[in-house]
N, C-alpha and C positions, 0 to 999 in steps of 0.2 A: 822144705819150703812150705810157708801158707799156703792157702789161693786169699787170692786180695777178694773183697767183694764189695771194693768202691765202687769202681763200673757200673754194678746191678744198681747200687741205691743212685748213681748219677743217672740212669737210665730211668729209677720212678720216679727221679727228681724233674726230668725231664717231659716224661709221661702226663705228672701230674701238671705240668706249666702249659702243655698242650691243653690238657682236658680247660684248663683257667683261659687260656686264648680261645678255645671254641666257643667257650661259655660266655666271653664277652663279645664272640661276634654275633652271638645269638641275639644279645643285651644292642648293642650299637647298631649293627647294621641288619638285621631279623638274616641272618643266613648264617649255614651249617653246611657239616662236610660230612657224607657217612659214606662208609667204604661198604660197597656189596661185591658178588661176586664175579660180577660182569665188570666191576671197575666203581671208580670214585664219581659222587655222585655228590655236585654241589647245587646247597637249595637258599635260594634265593626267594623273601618276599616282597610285594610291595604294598601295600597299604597306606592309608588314609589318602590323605592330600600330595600330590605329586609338589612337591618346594621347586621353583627355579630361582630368578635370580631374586627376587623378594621371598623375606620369610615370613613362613602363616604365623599367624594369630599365635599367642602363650596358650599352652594345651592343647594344641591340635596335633592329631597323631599322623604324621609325614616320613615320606621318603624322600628324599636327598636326592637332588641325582648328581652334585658333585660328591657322593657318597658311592656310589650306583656305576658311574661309567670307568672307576679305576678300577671297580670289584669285577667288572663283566672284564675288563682286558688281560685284568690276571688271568681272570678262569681261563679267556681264551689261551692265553700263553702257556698257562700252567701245565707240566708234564705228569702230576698228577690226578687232575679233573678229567674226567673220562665224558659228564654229563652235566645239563644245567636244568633243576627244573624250575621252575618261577611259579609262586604261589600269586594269586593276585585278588585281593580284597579293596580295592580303590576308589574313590569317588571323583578322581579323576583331578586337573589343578592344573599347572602352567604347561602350555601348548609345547612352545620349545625345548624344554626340560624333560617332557612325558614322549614328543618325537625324538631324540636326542635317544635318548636308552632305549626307543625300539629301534632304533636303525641301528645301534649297536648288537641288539640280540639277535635282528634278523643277518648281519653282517658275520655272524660267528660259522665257523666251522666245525666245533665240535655238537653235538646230540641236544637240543631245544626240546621241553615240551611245557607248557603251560597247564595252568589250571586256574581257574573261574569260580573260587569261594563267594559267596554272596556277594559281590559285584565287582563288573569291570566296567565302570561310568566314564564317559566323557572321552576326554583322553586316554583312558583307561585299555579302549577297545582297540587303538592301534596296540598299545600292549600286548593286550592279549594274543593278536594275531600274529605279533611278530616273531614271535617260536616257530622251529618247522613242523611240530604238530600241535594243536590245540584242542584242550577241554573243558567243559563246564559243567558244573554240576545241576540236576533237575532245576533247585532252585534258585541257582545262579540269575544274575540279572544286569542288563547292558543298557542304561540309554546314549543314546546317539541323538545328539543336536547340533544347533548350527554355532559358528565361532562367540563364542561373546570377550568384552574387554572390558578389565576395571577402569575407573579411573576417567582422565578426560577425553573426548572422543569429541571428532570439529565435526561438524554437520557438514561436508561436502564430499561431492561423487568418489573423488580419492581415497577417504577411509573407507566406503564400501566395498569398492575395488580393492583394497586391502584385504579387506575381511574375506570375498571372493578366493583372492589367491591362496591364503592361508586353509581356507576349504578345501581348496582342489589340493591342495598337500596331504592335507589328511584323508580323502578322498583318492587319491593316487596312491596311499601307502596300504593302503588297508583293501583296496579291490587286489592292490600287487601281491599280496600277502595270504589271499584267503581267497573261496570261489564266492566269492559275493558280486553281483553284476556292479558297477558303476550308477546303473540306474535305479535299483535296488536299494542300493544304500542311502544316494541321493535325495529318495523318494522318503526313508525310514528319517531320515535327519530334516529335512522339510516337511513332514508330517503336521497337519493344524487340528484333526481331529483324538489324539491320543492325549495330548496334556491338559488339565482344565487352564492355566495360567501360563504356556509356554510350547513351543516349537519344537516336536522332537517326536523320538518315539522310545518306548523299555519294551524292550523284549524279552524272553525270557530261556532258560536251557533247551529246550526242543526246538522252538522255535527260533532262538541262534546256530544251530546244527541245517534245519529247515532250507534255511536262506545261504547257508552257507559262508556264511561269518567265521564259526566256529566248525572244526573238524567234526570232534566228536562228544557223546553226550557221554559223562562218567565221573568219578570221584577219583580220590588219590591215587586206591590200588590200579584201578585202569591206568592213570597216568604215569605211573612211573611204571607199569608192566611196558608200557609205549616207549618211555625210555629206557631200557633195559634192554630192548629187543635193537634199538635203534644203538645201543651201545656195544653189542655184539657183532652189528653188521659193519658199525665203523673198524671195531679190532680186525674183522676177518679183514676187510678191506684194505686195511693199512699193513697187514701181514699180509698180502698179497702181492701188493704194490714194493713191499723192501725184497721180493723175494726176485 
């Protein structure tokens, strides 16, 4: 008898259809799956403009987040994602859409850890903190301001009360999320002496570790050294618990 060695070429045939499926989720949705040895390890970014239910401008570089909240439930269901790390390059974009996919990440189960490329703006900054560990790099950079809205806005007490509540939301998600005081942050976001034309404040890597915004100050290999270690203590954990 032969040996057959269809199998083997269905097998690169296969291989290579994978390698074509990661390559377009790199393309579509900026996120990638690399197997290390503490387990599988999905990377997720987000950049530019956070899209919700209006779309930006032609040529503006976005994240989806009906792109975004199917990808984070797989990972979490997923029997092969061991870890999530979330790159974040943002300038931040629709309020509901950017809190939507942090209460998704801070909701998850398996191993979170963030990272803080050149900025997490606006909305960006519950982002950030919604990982169960967070990082930013020296020159990372955060501003924090107060709600604004496009569009038409009525001059009376109700829309500001509006505006209000919408605060304390983001405000309630991010002191829950991170050791940052309430009043701290309150004080960084009503800020009138940091911006020439506007209310707010940018703060920057040490000084978001400082205040405690942010966990810790580091780059990539730091961050995923944090999820690694945190990917270890989930396996032993979960081996212990079947046992």
């Amino acid at each position: 008898m032969t040996e057959d060695t269809r199998p083997t070429e269905t097998t690169a045939e296969q291989e290579g259809e994978n390698r074509d499926e990661r390559r377009q989720d790199i393309v579509d949705m900026g996120s990638t799956i690399v197997r290390t040895g503490d387990g599988v390890i999905h990377t997720l970014t987000i950049i530019g403009q956070i899209e919700g239910h209006q779309e930006a401008p032609a040529g503006s570089k976005t994240t989806k987040y009906e792109h975004v909240l199917p990808l984070l439930t797989a990972v979490e269901e997923s029997g092969e994602v061991d870890g999530l790390l979330i790159l974040l390059n943002t300038m931040g974009g629709d309020i509901e859409a950017g809190l939507a996919i942090a209460e998704l990440i801070s909701g998850m189960s398996k191993p979170t850890v963030s990272l803080v490329l050149g900025g997490g703006h606006s909305i960006g900054v519950p982002l950030a903190v919604a990982a169960r560990e967070s990082f930013i790099v020296p020159s990372g950079a955060m501003t924090i301001h107060p709600v604004r809205l496009n569009g038409l806005v009525i001059g009376v007490s109700q829309t500001f009360h509006y505006f209000e509540r919408i605060q304390d939301r983001i405000c309630d998600f991010v002191t829950r999320n991170s050791r940052i005081s309430r009043e701290d942050f309150e004080g960084l976001m009503l800020n009138t002496g940091e911006m020439a034309a506007d209310v707010g404040s940018v703060i920057y890597g040490e000084e978001a570790v400082r205040l405690g915004l942010i966990d810790h100050l580091g780059g990539l290999s730091d961050a995923l050294g944090c999820l690694h270690r945190m990917m270890r203590e989930d396996g032993e954990r979960r081996k212990t618990e079947s046992k």
